[in-house]
KOLGU-390271 format. One line per 2 residues: their letters; for each residue x, z, y of C-alpha. Coordinates in steps of 0.1 Angstrom, whole numbers, plus 5000, padded with zeros to 4 digits. Each point is the difference from the previous one (the first is absolute). Layout:
N
A	X,Z,Y  ... .
// end
This chain:
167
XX	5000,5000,5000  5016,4991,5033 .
XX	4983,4999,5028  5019,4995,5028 .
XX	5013,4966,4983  5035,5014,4999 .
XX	5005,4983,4970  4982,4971,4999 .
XX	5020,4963,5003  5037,4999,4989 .
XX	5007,5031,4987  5031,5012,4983 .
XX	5005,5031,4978  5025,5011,5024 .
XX	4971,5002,5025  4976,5015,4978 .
XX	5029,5029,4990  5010,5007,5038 .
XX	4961,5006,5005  4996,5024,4967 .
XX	5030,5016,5009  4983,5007,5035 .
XX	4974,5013,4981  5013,5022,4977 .
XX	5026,5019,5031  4971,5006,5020 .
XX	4976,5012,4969  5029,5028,4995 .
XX	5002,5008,5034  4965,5000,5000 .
XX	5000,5021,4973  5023,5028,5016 .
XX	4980,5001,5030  4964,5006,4986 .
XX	5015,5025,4978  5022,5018,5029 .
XX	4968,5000,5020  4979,5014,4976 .
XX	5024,5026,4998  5009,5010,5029 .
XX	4961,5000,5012  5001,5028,4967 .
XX	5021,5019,5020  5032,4997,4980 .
XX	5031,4993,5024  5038,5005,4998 .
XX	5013,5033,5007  5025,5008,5028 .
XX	5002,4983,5031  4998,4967,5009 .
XX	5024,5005,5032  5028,5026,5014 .
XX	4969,5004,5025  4985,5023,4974 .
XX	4965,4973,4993  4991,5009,4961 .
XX	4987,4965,4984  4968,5016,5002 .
XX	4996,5001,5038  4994,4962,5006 .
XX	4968,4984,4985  4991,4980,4972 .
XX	4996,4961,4996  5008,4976,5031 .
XX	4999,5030,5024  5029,5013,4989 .
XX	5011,4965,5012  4980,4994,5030 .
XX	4983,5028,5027  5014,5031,5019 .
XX	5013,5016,4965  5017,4975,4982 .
XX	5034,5000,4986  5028,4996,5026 .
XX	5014,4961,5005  5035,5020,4986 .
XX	4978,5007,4967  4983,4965,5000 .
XX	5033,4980,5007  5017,5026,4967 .
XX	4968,4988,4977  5007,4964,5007 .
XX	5035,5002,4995  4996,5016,4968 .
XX	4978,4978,4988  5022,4970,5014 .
XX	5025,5018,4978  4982,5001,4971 .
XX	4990,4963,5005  5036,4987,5002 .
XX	5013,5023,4973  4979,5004,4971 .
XX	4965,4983,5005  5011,4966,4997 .
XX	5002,4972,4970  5037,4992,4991 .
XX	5001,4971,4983  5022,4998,4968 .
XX	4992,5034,4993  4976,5000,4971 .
XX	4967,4999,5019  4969,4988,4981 .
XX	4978,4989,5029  4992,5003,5033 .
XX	5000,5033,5014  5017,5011,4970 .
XX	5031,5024,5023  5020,5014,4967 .
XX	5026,4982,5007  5012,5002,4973 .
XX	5004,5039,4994  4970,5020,5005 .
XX	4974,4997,4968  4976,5026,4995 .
XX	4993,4983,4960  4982,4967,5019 .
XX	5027,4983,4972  4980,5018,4973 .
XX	4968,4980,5011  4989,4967,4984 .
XX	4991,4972,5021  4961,5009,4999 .
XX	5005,5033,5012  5022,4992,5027 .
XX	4979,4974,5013  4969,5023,5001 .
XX	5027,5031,5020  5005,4969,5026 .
XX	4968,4994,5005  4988,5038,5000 .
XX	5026,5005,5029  4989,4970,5017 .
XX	4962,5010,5002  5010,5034,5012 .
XX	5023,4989,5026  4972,4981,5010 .
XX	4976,5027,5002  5019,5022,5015 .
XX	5007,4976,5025  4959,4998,5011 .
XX	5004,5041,4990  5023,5006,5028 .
XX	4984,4976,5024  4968,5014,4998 .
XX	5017,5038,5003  5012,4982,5035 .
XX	4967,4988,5011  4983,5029,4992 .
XX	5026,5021,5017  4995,4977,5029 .
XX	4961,4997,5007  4996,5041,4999 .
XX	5004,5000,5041  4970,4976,5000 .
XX	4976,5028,4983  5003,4990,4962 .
XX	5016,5029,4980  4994,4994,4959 .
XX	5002,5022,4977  5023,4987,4978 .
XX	5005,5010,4962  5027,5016,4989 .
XX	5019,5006,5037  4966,5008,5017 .
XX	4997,4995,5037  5028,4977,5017 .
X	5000,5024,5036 .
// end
């Protein structure tokens, strides 16, 4: 199903890959995020401080507030998270090629198996797609976590299961 035509005409499988590759990255990321909100919004944070100011992670709020408002995190804090992340990106979450890797999105590398070599080919294909449907609902679970986050100042304050109220 494609339905923004972004593979219809001349398409190679070097296309197609780049785009599940796309796919999969922001699945996981999306995957992190539902779950960090979820748990942070259950009132679970780091311990210590966040700064040499003395702010416990606890003190700024959940979900895109703690990026955005009066409260958030510090641009400091912001600029350390992306650079971690761009660390992360350059170092480890990447496909090397010549290392072993079985398909797209597959970041081993050639030395990290947690018995996916034990699987046979059925099996593995259903673990790909099983990852692939929860990236992508986790991708429309943290959107609509945003959203909801976002239309509470115009009046609308659901009750939502499992986390409750978003305010």
């Amino acid at each position: 199903f494609d339905p923004f035509g972004m593979l219809s005409g001349d398409v190679t499988q070097e296309r197609f890959d780049r785009l599940r590759y796309v796919e999969i990255k922001h699945g996981r990321i999306a995957q992190l995020a539902f779950l960090g909100n979820i748990i942070t919004r259950a009132g679970i944070h780091l311990p210590g401080n966040i700064d040499y100011a003395g702010n416990s992670f606890d003190s700024f709020p959940n979900g895109v507030a703690a990026l955005i408002g009066d409260n958030a995190i510090p641009f400091e804090g912001q600029g350390q998270i992306i650079a971690f992340i761009g660390w992360l990106e350059i170092a480890f979450m990447r496909d090397i090629p010549g290392t072993g890797n079985e398909h797209v999105g597959d970041f081993r590398n050639g030395y990290i198996d947690f018995g996916w070599d034990d699987f046979d080919e059925e099996t593995k294909l259903q673990k790909r797609a099983i990852e692939l449907n929860n990236g992508r609902a986790a991708q429309l679970g943290i959107l609509g976590l945003m959203v909801h986050e976002e239309i509470i100042p115009l009046g609308y304050d659901a009750d939502l299961p499992i986390i409750g109220h978003l305010a």
